[in-house]
C-alpha positions in Angstrom: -9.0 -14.9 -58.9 -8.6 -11.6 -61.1 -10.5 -11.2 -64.2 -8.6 -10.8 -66.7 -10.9 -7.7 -68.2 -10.2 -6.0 -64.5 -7.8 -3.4 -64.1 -5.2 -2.8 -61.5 -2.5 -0.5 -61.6 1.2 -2.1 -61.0 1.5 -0.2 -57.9 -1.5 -1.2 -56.0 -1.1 -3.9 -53.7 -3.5 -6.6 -53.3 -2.9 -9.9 -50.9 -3.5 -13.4 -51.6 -6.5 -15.3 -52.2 -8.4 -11.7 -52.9 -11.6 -11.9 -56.1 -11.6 -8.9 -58.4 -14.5 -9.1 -60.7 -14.5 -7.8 -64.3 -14.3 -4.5 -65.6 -13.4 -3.0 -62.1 -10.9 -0.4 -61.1 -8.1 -0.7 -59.0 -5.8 2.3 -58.6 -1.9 2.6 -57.5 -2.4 3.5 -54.6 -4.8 1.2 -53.2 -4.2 -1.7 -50.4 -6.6 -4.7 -50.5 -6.1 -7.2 -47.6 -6.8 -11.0 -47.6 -10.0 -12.8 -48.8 -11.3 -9.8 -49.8 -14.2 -10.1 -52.7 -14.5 -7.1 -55.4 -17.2 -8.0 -58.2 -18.0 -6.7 -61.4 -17.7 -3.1 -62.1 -16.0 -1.8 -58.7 -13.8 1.5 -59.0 -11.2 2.0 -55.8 -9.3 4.5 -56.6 -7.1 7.3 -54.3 -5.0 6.6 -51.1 -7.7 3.8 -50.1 -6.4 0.5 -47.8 -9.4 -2.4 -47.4 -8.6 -4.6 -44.7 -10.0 -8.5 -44.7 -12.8 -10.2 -45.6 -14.7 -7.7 -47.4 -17.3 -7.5 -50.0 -17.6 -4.9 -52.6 -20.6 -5.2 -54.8 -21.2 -3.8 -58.8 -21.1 0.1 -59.0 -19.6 1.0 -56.0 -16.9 4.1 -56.0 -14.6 3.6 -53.3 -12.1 6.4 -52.9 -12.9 9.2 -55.3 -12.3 12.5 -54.5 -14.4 14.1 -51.8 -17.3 16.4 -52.9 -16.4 19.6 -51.1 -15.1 22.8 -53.2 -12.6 23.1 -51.1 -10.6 20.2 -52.6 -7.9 20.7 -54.3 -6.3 17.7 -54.9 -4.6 17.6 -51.7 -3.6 13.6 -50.5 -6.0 12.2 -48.4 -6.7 8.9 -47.2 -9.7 6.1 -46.8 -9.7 3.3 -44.2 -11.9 -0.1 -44.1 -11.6 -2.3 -41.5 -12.2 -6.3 -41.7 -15.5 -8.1 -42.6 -17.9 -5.5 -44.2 -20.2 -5.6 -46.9 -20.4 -3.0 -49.1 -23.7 -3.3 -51.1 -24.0 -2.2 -55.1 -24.0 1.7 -55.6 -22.3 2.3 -52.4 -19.9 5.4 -52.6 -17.5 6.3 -49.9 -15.4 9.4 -50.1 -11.9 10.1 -48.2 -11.1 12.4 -46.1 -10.1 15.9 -46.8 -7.3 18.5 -45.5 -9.7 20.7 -43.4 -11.0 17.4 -41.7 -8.5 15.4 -40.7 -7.3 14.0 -44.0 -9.0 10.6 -42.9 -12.5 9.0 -43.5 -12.5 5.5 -41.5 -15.0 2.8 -41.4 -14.2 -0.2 -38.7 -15.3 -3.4 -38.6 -18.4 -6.1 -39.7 -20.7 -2.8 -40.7 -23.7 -3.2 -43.7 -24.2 -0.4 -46.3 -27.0 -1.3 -48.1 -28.0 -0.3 -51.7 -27.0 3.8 -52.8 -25.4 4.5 -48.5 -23.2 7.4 -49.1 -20.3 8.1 -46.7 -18.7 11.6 -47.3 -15.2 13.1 -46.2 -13.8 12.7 -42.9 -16.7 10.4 -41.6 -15.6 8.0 -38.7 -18.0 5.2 -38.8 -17.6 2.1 -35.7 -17.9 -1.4 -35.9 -21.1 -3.3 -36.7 -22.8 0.0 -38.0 -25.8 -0.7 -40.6 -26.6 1.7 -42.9 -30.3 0.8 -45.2 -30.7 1.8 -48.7 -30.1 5.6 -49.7 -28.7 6.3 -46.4 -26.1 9.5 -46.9 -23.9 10.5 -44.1 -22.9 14.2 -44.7 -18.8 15.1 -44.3 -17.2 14.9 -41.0 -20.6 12.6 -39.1 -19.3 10.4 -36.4 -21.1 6.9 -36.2 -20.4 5.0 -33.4 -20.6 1.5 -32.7 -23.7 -0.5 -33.3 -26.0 1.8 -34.8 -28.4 1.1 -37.7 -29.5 4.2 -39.4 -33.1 3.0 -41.5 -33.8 3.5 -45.2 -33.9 6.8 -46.7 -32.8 8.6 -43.3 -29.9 11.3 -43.9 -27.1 12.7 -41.5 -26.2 16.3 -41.6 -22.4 16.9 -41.4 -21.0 17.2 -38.3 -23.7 15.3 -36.7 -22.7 12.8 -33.8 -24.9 9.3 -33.4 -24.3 7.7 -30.4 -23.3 3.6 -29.8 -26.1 1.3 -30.2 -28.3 3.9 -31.5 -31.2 3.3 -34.0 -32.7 5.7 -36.6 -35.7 5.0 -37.9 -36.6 5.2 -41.7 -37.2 8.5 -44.1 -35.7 10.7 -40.9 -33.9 13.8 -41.3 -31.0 13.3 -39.1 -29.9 17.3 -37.2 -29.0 16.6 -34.1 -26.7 14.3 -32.6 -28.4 11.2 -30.9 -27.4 9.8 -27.8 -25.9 6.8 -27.2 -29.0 3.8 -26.7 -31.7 6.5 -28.5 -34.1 5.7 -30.4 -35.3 8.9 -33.1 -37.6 9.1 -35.6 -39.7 11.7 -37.5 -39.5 13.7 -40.5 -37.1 15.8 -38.4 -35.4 13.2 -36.1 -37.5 13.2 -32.5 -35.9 11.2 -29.7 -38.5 8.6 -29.0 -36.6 6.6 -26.1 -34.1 4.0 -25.7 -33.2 0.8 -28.2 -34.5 -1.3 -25.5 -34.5 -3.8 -27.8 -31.0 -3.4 -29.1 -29.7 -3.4 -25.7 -31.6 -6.8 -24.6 -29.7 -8.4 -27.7 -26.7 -7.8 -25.9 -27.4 -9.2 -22.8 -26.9 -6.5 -20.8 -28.6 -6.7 -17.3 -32.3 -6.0 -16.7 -31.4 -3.7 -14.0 -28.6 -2.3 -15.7 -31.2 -1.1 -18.9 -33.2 0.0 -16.1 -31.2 2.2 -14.2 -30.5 3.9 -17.7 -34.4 4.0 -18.4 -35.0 5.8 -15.1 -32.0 8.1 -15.6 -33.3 9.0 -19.2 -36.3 10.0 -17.9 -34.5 12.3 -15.5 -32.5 13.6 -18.1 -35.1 14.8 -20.7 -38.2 15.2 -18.2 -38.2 19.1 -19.8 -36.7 21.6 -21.9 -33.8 22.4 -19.6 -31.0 19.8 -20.4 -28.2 21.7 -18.8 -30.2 22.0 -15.6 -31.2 18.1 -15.2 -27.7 16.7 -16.2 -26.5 19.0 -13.0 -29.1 17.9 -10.8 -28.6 13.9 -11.7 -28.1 11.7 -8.7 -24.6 10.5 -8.6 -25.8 7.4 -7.8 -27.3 7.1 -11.5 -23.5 8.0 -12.7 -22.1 4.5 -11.0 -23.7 2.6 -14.1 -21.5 2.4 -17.4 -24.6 3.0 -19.7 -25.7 6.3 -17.9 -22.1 7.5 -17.6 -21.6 7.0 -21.3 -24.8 9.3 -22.0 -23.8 11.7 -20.0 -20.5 12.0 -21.3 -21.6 12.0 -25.2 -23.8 15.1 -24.2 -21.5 17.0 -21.6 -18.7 16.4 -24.6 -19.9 19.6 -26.2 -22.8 21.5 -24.5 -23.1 24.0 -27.8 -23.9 21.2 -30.2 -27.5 20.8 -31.0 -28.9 17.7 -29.3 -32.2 15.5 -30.4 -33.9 15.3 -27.0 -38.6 14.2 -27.0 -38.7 18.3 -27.5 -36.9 18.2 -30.9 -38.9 20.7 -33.6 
């Protein structure tokens, strides 16, 4: 059903069975995928496509341009997977020429209340952001993370798969994949033991991680413990995946227990 007070440009191209509330937005150049729900007061605008199953609540902006001075006008593009919700005052930006041209946002993920994702942001599957979360341009959020209310991530910053953020945390330095950070300046504080138990990954698997995390960050000199790990901790997936997120690029700025 499509109010009739809504408007949609004759170019856009929305699929069956999709809900556009009244008085929202819906430019030319917008896709909309099935069963998708967009209430009241929604503007989508730009070179956005929505895949299926979404909801879009009141007084989200969807697809305006990015806020970088470098924009010129230049076509760039926003993706959104299947099955999110995308709570009232969310905005979401697309990408821009200098990053990629592409802002993408996967699968089943929770913005709450005022989450802003910026330019050229690549957000996974099943991410939760709380209320007043911003993501700065060009952040990479993988899979499973849950950033808490109030918490910000500086551009460029990288947050690792199944890692959780806690609440009025500024966000520098990229989190590894399982951490758990909090602090007014984010401090890694562990692993998301819990977060990992929830997906019924082995006891001894968790704890081979635990012991190689300890290894890892038992001082100052990161370089120095990732070359003297044990191969034998590199046979489990979890540690391998740690590893690799922080041997990836060894001059980004990591948040390790020592974080200032």
């Amino acid at each position: 059903m499509i109010h009739k007070t809504a408007i949609i440009y004759p170019n856009a191209k929305i699929s069956s069975n999709v809900k556009i509330g009244a008085y929202s937005i819906i430019g030319p150049n917008v896709e909309i995928d099935e069963n998708s729900e967009i209430q009241s007061h929604v503007s989508i605008v730009g070179n956005t496509r929505i895949g299926k199953n979404n909801i879009i609540y009141p007084f989200s902006s969807i697809g305006n341009d990015p806020q970088d001075l470098k924009f010129n006008g230049e076509k760039t593009n926003l993706e959104i997977g299947d099955n999110n919700k995308i709570r009232e005052y969310v905005t979401i930006n697309p990408g821009t020429k200098g990053g990629g041209g592409l802002t993408k946002i996967g699968d089943n993920c929770l913005f709450m209340v005022s989450a802003h994702i910026a330019h050229d942001c690549m957000v996974g599957d099943n991410v939760i952001l709380a209320n007043n979360v911003p993501l700065g341009g060009h952040a990479e959020i993988e899979d499973n993370v849950i950033i808490g209310g109030n918490s910000a991530v500086q551009q460029f910053t990288r947050v690792g798969r199944s890692a959780m953020i806690g609440g009025m945390c500024g966000v520098v330095r990229d989190i590894i994949p399982y951490g758990i950070a909090h602090g007014n300046r984010s401090v890694l504080q562990g692993l998301n033991l819990i977060g990992l138990r929830r997906k019924n990954i082995p006891n001894k698997e968790i704890m081979k991680l635990s012991d190689a995390y300890k290894e890892i960050f038992k001082n100052e000199n990161l370089t120095e413990n990732l070359n003297n790990l044990s191969e034998d901790y590199k046979k489990n997936d979890l540690v391998l995946e740690v590893v690799s997120f922080l041997e990836k690029d060894k001059k980004r700025p990591i948040c390790t227990p020592f974080s200032k």
